[in-house]
NUMAR-418406 format. One record per residue: residue in one letter; y, z, x of N, C-alpha, C in turn. Coordinates in pm, 1 decimal. Example, Ala and Ser with C-alpha at 12.3 -4.5 7.8 and 13.67 -1.06 7.14 Angstrom:
% NUMAR-418406
A:-569.0:780.0:1319.0:-450.0:780.0:1230.0:-330.0:780.0:1320.0
S:-225.0:708.0:1285.0:-106.0:714.0:1367.0:3.0:787.0:1290.0
% end
This chain:
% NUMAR-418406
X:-120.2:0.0:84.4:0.0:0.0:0.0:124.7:0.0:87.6
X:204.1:-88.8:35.5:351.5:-109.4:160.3:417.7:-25.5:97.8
X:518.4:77.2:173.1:591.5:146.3:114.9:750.1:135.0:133.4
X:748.5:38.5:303.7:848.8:-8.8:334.0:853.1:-93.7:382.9
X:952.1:-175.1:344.0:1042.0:-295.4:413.6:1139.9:-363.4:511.7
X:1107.8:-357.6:589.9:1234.0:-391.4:694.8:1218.3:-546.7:772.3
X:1367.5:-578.7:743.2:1364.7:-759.2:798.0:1493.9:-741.5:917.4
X:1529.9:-813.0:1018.1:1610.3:-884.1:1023.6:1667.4:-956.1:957.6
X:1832.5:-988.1:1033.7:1923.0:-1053.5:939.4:1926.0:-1222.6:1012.2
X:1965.1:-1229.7:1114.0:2041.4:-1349.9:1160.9:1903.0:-1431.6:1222.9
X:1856.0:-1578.5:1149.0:1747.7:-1610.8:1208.3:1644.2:-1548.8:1104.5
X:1651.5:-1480.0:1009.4:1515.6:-1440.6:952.2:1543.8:-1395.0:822.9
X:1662.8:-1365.8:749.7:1714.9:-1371.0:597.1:1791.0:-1474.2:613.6
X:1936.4:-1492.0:758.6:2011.9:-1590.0:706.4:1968.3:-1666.3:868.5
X:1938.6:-1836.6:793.3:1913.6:-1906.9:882.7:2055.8:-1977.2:932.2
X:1998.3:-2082.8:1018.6:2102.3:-2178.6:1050.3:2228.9:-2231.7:936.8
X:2329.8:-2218.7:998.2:2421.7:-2268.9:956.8:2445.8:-2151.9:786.3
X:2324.5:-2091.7:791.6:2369.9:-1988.3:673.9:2496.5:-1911.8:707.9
X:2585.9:-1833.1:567.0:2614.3:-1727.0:627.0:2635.7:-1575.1:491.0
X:2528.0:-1599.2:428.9:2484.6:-1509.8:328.9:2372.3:-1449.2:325.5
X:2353.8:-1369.9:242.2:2179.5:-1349.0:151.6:2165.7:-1390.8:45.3
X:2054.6:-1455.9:17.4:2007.0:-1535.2:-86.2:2003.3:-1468.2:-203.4
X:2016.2:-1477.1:-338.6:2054.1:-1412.8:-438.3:1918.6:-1369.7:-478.3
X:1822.8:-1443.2:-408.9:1649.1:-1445.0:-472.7:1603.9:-1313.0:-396.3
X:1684.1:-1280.1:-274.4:1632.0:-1168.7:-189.6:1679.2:-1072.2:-250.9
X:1856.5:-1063.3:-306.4:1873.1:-900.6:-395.7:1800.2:-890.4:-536.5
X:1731.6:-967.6:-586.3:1622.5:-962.2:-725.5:1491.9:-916.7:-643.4
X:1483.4:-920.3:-558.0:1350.2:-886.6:-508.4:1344.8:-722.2:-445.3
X:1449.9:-760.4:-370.9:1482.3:-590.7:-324.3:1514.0:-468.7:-439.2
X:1546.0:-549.0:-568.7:1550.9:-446.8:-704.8:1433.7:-415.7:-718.8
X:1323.3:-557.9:-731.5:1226.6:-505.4:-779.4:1095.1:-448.9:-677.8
X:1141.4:-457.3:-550.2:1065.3:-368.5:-459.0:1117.6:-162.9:-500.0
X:1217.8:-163.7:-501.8:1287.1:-43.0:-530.9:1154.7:40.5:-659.5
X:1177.5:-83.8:-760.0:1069.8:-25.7:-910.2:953.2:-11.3:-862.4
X:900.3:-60.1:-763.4:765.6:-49.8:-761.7:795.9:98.8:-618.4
X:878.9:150.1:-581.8:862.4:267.6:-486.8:881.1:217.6:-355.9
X:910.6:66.5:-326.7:931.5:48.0:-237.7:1048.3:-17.1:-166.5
X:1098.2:87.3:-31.6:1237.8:95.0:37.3:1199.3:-61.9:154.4
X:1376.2:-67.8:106.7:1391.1:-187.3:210.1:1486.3:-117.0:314.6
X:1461.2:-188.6:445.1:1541.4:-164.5:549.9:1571.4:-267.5:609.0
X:1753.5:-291.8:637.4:1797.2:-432.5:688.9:1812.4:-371.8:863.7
X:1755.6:-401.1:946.9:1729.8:-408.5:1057.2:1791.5:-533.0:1181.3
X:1903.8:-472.6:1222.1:1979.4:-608.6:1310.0:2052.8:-592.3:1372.4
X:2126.6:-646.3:1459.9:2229.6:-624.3:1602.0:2362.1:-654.3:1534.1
X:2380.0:-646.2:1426.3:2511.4:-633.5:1366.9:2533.3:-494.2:1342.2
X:2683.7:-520.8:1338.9:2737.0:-388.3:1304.2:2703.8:-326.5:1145.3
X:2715.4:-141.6:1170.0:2695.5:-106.7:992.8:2769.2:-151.5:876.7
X:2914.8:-163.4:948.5:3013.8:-204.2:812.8:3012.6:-364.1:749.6
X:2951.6:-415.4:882.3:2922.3:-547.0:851.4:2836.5:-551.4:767.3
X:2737.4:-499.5:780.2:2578.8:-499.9:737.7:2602.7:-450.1:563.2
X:2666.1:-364.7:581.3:2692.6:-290.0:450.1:2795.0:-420.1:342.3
X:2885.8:-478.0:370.6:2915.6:-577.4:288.2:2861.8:-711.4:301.6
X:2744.2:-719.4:333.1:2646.0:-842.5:373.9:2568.3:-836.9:261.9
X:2514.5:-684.3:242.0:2432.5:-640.2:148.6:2509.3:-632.3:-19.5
X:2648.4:-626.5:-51.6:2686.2:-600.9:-163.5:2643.7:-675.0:-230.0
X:2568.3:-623.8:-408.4:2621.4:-493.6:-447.3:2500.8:-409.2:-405.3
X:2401.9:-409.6:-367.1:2309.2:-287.9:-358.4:2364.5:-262.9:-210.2
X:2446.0:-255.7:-133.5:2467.9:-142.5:-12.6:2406.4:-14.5:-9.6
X:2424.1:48.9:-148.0:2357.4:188.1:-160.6:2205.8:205.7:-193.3
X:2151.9:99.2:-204.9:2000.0:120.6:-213.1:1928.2:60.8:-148.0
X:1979.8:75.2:10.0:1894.0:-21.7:149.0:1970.2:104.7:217.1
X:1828.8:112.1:326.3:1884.9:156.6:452.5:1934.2:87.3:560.2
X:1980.0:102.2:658.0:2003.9:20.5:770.5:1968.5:40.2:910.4
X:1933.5:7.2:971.9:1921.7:-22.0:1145.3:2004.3:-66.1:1210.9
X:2119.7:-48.5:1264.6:2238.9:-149.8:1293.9:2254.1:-169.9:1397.0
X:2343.6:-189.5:1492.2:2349.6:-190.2:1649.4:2175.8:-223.1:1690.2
X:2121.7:-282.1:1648.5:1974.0:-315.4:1747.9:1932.8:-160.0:1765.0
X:1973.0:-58.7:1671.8:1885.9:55.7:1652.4:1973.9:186.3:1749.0
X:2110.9:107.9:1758.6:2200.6:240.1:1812.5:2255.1:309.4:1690.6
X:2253.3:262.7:1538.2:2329.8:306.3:1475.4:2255.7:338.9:1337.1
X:2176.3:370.8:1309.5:2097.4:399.5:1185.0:2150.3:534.5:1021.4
X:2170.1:458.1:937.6:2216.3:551.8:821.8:2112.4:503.9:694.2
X:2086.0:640.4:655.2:2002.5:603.9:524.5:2070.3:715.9:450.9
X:2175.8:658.8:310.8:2258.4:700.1:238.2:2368.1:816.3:290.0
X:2393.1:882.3:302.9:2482.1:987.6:413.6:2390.8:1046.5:564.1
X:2296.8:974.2:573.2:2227.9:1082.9:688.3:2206.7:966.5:821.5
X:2240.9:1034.0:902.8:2201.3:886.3:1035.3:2099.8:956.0:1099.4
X:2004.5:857.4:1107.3:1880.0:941.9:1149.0:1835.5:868.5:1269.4
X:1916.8:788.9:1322.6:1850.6:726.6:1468.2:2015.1:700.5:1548.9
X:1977.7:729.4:1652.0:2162.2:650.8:1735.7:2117.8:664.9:1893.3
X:2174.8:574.7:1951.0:2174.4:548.8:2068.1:2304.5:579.5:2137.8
X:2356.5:580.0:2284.9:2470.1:566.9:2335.2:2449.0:537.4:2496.1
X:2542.0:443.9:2535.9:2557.9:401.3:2687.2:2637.5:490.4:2766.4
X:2571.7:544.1:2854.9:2694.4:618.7:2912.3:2771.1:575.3:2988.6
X:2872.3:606.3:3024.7:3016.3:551.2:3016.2:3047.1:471.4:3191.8
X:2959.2:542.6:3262.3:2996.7:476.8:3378.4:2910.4:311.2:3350.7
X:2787.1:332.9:3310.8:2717.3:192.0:3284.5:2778.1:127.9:3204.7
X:2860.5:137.2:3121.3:2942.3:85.4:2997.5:3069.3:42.3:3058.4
X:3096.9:80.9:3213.0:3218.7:26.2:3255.9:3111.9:-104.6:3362.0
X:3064.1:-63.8:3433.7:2984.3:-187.0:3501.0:2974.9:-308.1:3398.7
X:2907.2:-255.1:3346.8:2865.4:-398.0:3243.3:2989.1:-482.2:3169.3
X:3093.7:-390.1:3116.3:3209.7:-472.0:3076.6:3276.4:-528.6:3157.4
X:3314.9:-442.1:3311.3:3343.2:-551.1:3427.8:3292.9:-667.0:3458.4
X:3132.0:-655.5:3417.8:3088.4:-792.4:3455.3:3116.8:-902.0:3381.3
X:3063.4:-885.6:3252.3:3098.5:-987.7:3133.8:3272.7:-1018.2:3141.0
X:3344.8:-924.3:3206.8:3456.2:-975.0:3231.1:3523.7:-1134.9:3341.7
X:3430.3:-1143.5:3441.8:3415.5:-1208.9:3531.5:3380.9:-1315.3:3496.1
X:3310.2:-1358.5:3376.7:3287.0:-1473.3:3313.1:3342.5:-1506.9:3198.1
X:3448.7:-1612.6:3217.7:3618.5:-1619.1:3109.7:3501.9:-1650.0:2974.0
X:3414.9:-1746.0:2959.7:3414.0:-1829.5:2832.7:3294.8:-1714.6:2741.3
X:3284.0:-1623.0:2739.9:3220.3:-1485.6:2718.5:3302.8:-1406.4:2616.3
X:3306.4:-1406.7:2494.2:3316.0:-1310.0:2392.8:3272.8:-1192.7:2369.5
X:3350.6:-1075.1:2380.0:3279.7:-925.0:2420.7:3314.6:-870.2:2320.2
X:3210.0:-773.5:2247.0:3232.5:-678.7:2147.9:3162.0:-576.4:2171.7
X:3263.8:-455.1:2177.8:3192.9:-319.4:2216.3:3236.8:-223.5:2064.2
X:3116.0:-154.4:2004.0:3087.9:-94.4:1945.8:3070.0:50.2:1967.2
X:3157.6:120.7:1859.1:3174.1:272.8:1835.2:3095.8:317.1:1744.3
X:3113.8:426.4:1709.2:3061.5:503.2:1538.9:3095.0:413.7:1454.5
X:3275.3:358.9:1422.4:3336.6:350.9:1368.2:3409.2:242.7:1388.4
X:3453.1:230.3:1485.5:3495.3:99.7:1496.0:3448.3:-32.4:1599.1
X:3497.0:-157.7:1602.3:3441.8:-227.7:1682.9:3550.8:-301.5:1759.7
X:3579.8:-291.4:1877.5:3671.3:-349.8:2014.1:3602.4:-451.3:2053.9
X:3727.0:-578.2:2081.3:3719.5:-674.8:2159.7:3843.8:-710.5:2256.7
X:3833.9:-760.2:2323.9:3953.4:-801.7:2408.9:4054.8:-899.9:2397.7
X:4218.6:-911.6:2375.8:4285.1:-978.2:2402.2:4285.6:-1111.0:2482.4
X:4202.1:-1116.3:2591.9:4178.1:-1188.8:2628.4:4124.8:-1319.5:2559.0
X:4189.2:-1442.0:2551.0:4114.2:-1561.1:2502.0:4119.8:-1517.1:2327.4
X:4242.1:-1471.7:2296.9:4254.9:-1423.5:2180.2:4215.1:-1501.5:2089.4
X:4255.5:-1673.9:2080.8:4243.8:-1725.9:1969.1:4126.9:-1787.8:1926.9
X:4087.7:-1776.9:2060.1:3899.1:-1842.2:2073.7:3808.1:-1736.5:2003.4
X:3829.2:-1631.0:2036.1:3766.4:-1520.5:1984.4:3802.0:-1457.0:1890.0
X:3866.8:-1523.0:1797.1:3881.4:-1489.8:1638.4:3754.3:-1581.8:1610.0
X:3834.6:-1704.4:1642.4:3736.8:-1826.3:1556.9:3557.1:-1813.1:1595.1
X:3510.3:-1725.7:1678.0:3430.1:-1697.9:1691.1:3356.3:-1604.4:1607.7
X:3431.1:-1486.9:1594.4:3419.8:-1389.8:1486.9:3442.8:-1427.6:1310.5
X:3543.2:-1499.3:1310.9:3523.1:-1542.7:1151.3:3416.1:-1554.5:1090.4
X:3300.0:-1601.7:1215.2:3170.1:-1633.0:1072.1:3066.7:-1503.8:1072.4
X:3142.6:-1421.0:1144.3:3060.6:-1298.8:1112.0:3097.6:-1180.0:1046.9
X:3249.0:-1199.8:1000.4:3273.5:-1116.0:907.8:3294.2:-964.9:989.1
X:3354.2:-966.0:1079.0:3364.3:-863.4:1213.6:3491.9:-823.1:1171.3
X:3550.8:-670.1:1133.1:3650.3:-617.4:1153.6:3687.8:-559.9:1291.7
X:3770.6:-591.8:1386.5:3743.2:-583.2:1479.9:3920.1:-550.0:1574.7
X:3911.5:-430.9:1702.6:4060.6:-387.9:1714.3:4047.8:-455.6:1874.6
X:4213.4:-535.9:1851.4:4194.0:-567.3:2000.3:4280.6:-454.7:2090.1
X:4187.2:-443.1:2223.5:4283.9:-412.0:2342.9:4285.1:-484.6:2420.3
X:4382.1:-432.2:2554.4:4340.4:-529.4:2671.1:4284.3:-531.4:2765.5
X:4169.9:-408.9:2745.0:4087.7:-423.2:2887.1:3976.2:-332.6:2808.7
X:3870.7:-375.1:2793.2:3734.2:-305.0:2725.8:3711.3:-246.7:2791.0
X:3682.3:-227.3:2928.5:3613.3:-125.1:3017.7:3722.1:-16.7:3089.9
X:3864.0:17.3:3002.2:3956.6:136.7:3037.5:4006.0:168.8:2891.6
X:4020.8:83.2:2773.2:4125.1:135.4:2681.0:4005.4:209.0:2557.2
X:3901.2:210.3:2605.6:3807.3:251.6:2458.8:3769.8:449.0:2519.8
X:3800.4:487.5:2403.6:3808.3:645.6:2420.6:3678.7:693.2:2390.2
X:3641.2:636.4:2309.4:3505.0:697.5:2196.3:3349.4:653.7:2259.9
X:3290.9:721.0:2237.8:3137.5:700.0:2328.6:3109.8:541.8:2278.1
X:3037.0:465.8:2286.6:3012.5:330.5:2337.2:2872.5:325.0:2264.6
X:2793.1:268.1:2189.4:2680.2:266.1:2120.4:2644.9:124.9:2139.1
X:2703.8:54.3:2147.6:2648.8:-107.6:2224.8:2750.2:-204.6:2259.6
X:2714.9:-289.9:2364.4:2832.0:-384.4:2348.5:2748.4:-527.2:2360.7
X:2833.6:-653.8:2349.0:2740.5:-738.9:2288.4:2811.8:-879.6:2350.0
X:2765.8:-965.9:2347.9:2827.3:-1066.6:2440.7:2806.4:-1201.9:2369.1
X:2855.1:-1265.5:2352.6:2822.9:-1424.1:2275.5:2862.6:-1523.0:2360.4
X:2794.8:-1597.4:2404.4:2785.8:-1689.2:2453.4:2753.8:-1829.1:2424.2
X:2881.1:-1953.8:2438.1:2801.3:-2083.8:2398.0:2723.9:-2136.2:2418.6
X:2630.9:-2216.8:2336.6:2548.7:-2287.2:2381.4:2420.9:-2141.8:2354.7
X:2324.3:-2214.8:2464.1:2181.2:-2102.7:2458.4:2218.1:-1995.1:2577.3
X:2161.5:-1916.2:2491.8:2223.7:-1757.9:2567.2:2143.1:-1721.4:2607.2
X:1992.5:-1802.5:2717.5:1862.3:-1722.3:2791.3:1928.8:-1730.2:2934.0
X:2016.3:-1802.1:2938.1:2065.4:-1832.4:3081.6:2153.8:-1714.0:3134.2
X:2219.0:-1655.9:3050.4:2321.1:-1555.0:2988.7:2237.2:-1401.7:3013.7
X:2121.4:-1385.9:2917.6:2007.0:-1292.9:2899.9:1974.9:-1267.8:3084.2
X:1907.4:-1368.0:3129.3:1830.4:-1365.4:3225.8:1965.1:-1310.5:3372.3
X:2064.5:-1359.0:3352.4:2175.8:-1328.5:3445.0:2177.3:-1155.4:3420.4
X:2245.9:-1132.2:3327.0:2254.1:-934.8:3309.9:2108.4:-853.1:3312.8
X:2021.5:-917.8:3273.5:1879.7:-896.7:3334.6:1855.9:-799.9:3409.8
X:1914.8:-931.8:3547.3:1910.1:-986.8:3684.8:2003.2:-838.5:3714.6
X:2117.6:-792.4:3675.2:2230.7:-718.1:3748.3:2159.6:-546.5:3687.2
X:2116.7:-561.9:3522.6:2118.3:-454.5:3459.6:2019.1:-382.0:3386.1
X:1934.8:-470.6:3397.4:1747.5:-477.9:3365.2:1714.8:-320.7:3354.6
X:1707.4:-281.9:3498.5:1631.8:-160.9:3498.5:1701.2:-14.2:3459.5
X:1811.8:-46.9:3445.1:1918.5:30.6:3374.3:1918.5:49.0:3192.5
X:1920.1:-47.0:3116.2:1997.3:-59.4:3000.5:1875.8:-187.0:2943.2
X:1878.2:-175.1:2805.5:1824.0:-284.0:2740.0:1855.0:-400.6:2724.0
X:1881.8:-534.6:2823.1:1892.9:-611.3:2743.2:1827.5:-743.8:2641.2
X:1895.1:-766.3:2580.5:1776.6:-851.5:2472.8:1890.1:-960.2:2393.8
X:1823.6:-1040.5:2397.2:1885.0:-1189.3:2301.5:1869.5:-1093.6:2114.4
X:2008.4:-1131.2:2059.8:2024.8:-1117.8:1901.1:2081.7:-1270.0:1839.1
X:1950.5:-1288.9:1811.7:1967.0:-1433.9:1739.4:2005.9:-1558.7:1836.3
X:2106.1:-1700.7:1788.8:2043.6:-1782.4:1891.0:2176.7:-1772.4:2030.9
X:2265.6:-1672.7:1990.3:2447.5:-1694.1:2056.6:2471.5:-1582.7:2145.5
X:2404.1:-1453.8:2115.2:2434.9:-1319.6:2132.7:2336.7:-1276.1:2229.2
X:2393.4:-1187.2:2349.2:2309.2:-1139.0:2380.5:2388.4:-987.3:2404.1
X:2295.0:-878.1:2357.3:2304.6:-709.4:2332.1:2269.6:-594.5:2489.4
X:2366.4:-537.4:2523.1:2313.0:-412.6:2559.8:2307.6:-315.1:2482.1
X:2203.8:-218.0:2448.0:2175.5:-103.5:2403.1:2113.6:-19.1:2487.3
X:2153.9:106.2:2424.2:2074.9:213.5:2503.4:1872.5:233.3:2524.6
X:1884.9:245.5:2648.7:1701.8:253.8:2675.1:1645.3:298.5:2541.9
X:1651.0:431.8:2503.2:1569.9:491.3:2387.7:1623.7:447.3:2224.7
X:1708.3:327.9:2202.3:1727.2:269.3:2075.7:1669.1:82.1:2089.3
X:1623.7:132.6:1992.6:1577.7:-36.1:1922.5:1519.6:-23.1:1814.9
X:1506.5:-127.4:1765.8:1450.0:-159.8:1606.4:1314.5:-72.8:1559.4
X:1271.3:-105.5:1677.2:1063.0:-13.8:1624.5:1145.8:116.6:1689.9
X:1197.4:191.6:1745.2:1192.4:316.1:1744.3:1280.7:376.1:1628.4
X:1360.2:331.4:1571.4:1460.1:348.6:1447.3:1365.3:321.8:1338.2
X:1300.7:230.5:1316.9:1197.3:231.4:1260.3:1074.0:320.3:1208.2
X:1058.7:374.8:1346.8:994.4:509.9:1310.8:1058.5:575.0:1259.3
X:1150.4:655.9:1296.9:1183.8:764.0:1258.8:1247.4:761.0:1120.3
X:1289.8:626.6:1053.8:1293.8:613.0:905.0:1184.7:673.0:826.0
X:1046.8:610.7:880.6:916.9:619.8:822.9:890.7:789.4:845.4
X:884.7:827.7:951.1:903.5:1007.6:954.9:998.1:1062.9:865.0
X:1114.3:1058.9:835.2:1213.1:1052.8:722.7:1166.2:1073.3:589.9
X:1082.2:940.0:562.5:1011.6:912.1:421.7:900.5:962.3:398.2
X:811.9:999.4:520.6:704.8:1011.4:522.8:569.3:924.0:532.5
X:632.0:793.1:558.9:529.9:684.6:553.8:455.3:657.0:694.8
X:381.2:567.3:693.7:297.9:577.6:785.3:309.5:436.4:851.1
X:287.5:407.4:969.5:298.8:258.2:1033.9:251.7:125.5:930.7
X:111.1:204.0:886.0:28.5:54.8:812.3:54.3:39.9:673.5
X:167.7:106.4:629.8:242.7:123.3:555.8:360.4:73.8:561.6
X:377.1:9.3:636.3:541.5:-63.4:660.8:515.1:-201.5:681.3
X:621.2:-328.1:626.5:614.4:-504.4:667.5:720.5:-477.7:727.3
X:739.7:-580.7:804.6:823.8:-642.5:897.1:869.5:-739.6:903.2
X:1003.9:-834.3:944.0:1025.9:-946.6:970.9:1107.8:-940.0:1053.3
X:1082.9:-1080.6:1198.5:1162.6:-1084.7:1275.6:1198.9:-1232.7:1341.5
X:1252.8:-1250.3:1407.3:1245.9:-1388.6:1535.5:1303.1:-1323.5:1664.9
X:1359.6:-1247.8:1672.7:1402.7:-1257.5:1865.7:1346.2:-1143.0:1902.6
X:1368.5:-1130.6:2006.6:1300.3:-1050.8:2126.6:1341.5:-889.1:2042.9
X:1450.2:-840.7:2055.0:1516.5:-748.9:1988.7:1431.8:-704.8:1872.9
X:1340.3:-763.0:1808.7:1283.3:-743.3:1685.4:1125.0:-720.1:1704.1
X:1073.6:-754.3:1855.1:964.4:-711.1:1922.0:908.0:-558.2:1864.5
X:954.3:-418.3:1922.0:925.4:-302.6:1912.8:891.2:-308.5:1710.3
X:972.9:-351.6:1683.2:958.4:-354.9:1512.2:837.0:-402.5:1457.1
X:848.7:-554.4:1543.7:735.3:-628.1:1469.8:613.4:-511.5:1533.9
X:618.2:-475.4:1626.8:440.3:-409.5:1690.3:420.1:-279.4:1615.5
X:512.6:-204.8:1561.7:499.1:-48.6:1493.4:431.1:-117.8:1367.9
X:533.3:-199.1:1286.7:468.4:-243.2:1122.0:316.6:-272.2:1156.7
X:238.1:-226.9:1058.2:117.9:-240.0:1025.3:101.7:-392.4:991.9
X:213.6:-415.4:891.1:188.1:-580.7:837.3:287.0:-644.1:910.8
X:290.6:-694.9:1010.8:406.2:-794.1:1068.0:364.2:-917.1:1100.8
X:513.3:-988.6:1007.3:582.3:-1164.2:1057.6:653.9:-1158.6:1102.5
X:618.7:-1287.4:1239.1:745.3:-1348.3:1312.7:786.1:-1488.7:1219.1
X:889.6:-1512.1:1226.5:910.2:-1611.7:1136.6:861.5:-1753.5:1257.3
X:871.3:-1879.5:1175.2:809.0:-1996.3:1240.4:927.9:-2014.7:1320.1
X:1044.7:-1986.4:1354.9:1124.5:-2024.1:1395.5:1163.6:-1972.7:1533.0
X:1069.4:-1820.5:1574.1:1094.4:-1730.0:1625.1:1120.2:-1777.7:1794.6
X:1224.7:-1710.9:1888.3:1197.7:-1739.2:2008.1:1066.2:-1739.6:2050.6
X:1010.1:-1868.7:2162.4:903.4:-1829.5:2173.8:823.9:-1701.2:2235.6
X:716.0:-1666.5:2255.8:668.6:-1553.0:2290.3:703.2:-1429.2:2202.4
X:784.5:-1452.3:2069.2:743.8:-1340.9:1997.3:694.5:-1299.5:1899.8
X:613.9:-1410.2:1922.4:518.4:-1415.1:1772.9:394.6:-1305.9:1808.8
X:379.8:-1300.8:1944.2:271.1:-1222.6:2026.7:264.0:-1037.6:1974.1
X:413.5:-1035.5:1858.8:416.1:-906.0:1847.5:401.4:-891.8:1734.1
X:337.3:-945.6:1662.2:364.8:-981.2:1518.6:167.2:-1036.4:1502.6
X:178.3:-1003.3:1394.1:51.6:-1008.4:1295.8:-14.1:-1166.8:1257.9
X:150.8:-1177.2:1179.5:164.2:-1327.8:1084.8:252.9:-1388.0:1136.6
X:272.7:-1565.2:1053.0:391.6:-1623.0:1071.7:447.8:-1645.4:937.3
X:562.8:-1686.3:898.5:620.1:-1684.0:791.4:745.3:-1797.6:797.5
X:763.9:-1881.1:725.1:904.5:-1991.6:713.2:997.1:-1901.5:621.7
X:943.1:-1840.8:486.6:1047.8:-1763.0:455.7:978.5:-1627.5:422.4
X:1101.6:-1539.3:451.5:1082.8:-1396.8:431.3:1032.8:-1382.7:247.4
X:1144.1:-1477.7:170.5:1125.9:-1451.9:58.8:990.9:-1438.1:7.4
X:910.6:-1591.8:85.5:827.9:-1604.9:23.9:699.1:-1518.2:12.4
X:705.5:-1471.7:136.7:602.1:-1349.7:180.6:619.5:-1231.0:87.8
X:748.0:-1184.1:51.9:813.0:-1069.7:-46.5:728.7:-1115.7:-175.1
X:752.9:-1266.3:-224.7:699.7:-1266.9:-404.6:528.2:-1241.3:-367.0
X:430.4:-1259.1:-243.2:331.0:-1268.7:-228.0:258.3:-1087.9:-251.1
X:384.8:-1015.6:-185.6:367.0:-879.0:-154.9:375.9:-811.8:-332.8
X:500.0:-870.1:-386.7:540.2:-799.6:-494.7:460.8:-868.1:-648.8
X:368.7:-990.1:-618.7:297.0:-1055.8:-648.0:137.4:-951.0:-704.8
X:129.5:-930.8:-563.6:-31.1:-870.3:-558.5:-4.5:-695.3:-601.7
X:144.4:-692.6:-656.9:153.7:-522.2:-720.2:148.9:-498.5:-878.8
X:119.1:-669.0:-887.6:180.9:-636.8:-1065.8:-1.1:-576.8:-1137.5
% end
């Protein structure tokens, strides 16, 4: 019996060139709710983002946010990560050094980007619906502890991945979010460990939880769920963490909510 739900967003609810949720996914997430079963939106976006992505049910999904630095289920945050501050200045120095690099560093509360390349990096952010405060130097003007920062890059971002790797690997997590972005987070946050501790929360049990994912970032997730899909689309090599394959999330959902009636 599934008791919970958790998908990714970018690449695995909203595909290419999307930039919504499908109206077929909030009828489904109602009627997962009736039958006892919790959904969890799981993704390297921010909460406030995540939270008007989801309207109108915001209040009856949990979330995973920051790639599992930032977790709230209705007033309670039950998972969070944080970079500490000297590694959080390395790393923004670096991504600094490379002009055509879009940087977003993430708080509790709010989300900083840099002045720098101001007008490029709106039009970048527009399609993500990013409230976002500029300063002029990310790695001196941010006061507040640091929960991830995140880098977008044109074009394919393994070249990008494999470079901070290369500098920051054995330090800090990094991992590709979807096909533009690539994330540092803290060592002990990601998706399958936020994951758990939802399911400890609820009380549910691993083989008791589905999954959906495509990037690397969504690895730890897909291997905890008992029932896990990588979608067909997935970077390669991460289907290896995953159960099933799947083209749409939806369709797997009417199969699940199918075999409850």
């Amino acid at each position: 019996m599934i008791k919970v739900v958790a998908s990714d967003v970018d690449g695995t609810l909203i595909h290419e060139l999307g930039e919504s949720i499908s109206p077929r996914l909030f009828a489904q997430i109602e009627r997962l709710k009736e039958k006892g079963i919790h959904f969890v939106v799981a993704s390297g976006r921010p909460y406030a983002n995540l939270k008007r992505l989801f309207v109108p049910l915001e209040e009856e999904i949990a979330y995973i946010s920051e790639n599992g630095s930032y977790c709230v289920d209705k007033d309670t945050v039950f998972a969070k990560g944080l970079i500490e501050a000297p590694l959080a200045t390395e790393i923004l120095e670096a991504i600094d050094e490379i002009d055509e690099l879009v940087c977003i560093v993430s708080t509790d509360h709010v989300m900083y980007t840099s002045t720098k390349h101001r007008e490029y990096t709106a039009s970048v952010l527009k399609n993500y619906d990013y409230e976002v405060t500029y300063v002029d130097n990310l790695a001196t003007d941010i006061a507040e502890p640091i929960i991830k920062i995140a880098t977008f890059t044109p074009g394919d971002n393994f070249a990008t991945l494999e470079h901070f790797k290369a500098l920051f690997g054995d330090r800090i997590k990094v991992v590709t979010a979807g096909n533009a972005w690539v994330d540092f987070i803290s060592p002990i946050a990601n998706k399958g460990s936020s994951l758990k501790a939802y399911c400890e929360l609820k009380g549910v049990k691993p083989e008791e939880c589905m999954a959906f994912g495509d990037q690397y970032n969504d690895a730890e997730m897909l291997a905890f769920a008992g029932e896990s899909y990588a979608m067909e689309t997935c970077a390669p090599g991460v289907e290896k963490y995953a159960k099933h394959r799947t083209a749409l999330v939806e369709d797997t959902l009417d199969e699940l909510l199918n075999s409850l009636k």
